[in-house]
C-alpha positions in Angstrom: -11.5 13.4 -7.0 -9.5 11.8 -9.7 -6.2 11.8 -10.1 -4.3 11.0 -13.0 -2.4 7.5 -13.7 -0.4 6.9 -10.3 2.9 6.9 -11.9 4.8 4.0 -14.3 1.6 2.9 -15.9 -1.1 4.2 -18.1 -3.6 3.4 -20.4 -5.7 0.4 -19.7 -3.7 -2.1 -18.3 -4.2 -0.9 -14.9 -7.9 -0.9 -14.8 -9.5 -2.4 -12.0 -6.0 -1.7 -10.5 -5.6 0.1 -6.8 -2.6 2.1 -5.7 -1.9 4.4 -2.9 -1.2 8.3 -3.4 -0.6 11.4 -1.3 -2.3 14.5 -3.1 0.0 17.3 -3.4 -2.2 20.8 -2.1 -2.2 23.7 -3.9 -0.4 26.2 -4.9 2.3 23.5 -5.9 -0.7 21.1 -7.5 -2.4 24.2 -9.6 0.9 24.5 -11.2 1.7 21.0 -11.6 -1.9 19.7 -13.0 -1.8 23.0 -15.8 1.9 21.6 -16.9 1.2 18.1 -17.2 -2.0 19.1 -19.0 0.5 21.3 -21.5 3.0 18.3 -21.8 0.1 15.6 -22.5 -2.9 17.4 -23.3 -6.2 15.2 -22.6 -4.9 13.4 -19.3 -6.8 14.5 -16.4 -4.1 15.9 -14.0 -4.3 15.9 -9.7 -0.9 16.2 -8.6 0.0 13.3 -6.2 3.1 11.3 -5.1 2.4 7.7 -5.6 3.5 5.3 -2.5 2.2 1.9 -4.2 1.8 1.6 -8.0 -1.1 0.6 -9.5 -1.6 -3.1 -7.9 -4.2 -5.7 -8.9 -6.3 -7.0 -6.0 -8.9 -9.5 -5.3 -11.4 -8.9 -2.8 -8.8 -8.6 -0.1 -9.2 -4.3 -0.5 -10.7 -4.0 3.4 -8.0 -5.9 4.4 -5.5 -3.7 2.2 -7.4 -0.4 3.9 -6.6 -1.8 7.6 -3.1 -2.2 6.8 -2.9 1.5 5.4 -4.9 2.5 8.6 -2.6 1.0 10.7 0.3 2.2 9.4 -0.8 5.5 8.8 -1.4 5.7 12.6 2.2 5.4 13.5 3.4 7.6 10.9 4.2 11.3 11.6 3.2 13.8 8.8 6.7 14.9 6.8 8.0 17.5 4.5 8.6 16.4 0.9 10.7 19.0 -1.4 10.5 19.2 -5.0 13.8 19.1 -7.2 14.6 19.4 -10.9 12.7 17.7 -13.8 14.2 14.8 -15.1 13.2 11.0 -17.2 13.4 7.5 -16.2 15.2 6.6 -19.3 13.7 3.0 -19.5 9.9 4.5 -19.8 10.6 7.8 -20.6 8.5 9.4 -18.1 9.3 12.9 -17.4 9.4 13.5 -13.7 10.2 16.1 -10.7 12.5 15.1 -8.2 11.9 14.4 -4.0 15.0 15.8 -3.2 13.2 15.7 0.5 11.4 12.9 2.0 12.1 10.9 -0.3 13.7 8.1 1.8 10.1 8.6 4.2 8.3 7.9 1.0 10.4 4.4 0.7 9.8 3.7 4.5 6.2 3.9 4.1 6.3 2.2 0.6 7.9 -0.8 2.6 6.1 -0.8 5.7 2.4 -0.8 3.2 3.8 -3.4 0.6 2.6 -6.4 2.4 -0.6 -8.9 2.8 -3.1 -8.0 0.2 -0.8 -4.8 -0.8 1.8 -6.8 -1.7 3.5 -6.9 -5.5 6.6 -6.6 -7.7 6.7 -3.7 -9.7 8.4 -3.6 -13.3 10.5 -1.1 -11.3 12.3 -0.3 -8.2 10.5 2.3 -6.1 11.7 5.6 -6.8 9.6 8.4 -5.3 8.9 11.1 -7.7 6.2 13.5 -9.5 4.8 12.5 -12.7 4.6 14.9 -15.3 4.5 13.4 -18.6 3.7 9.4 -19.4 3.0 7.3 -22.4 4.8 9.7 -24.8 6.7 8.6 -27.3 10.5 8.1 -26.9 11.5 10.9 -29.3 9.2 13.1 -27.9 10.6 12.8 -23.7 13.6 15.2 -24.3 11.8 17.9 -25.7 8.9 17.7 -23.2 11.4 17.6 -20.3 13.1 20.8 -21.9 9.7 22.7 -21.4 8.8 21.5 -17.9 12.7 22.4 -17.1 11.4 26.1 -18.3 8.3 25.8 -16.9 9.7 24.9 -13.9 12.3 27.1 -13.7 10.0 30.3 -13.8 7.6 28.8 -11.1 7.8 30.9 -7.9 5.3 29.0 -5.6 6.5 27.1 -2.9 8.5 24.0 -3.6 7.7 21.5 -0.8 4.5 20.3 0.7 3.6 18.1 4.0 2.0 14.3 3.6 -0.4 14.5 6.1 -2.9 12.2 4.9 -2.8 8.7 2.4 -5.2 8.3 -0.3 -6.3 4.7 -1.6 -7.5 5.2 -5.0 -9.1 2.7 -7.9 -8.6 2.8 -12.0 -12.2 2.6 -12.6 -11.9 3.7 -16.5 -9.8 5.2 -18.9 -7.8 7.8 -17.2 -10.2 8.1 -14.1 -9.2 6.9 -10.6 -11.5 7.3 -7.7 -10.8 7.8 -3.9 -11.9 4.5 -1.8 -10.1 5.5 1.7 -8.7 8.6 2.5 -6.4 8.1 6.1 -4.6 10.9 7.6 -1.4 10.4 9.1 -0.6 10.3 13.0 -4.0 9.7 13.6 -5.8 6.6 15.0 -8.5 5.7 12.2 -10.9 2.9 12.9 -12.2 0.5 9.5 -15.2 -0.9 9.5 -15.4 -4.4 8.5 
């Protein structure tokens, strides 16, 4: 499947990029993929949670996929609720809160961010749900207003479990493609 840019980067400066995602199941994604389509028509939405931004990587990505294994083994499946719409003011990247399991997503964004996986993002780790990217800075405020409304009259659920890690590749322009899908708690073996 294809999710949409994992979060902080967009366009094509991540291609050939990896990063790792949790997909966020439906009835919360249905919702979330038909606003971010309203907010920035022509992006191909699947709501996700991004653990690692987009990385570059060599020819170390086995390597990166035993580590995400691994860890994934040892990690039991948690609860993540969604909160109120807000912007990163420095990108202007209207997002949804983790107003629950948020500090899980940092734990597992440390414990991954090493050997092959490792890099410095252009900014600190802050888990969250992208809704609108690459807009222009005048525009933000008034997109945020409508996903606030949007929002607001959404009665689905509000929280989902991560039960399962998704390794994903910017293969073109707006397209991302599954390479490993782990699920979490679960010993996993990678061939190799």
């Amino acid at each position: 499947m294809l999710p949409p840019d994992p979060d902080g980067q967009s366009g094509e400066q991540t291609l050939g990029q990896f990063a790792l995602v949790s997909y966020i199941p439906d009835p919360p994604a249905g919702f979330l993929d038909a606003l971010r389509l309203e907010l920035t028509p022509g992006c191909k939405p699947r709501a996700h949670v991004t653990i690692l931004p987009p990385r570059p990587m060599t020819d170390e990505v086995q390597g990166a996929i035993r580590i995400i294994a691994e860890e994934s083994r040892i990690l039991t499946p948690f609860w993540v609720e969604i909160g109120d719409v807000n912007i990163f003011e420095e990108s202007y990247v209207v997002y949804l809160e983790i107003v629950r399991g948020a500090q899980e997503l940092c734990d597992v964004y440390r414990t991954v961010n090493r050997g092959p996986l490792c890099y410095r993002e252009n900014f600190s780790y802050h888990p969250h749900i992208t809704l609108a990217q690459g807009i222009p800075a005048e525009q933000a405020a008034a997109a945020a207003e409508l996903a606030r409304e949007r929002w607001a009259k959404y009665r689905g659920p509000r929280r989902f479990l991560i039960s399962s890690l998704c390794f994903v590749q910017h293969v073109a322009p707006s397209i991302w493609v599954d390479v490993a899908t782990v699920p979490t708690g679960v010993e996993v073996g990678v061939i190799g």
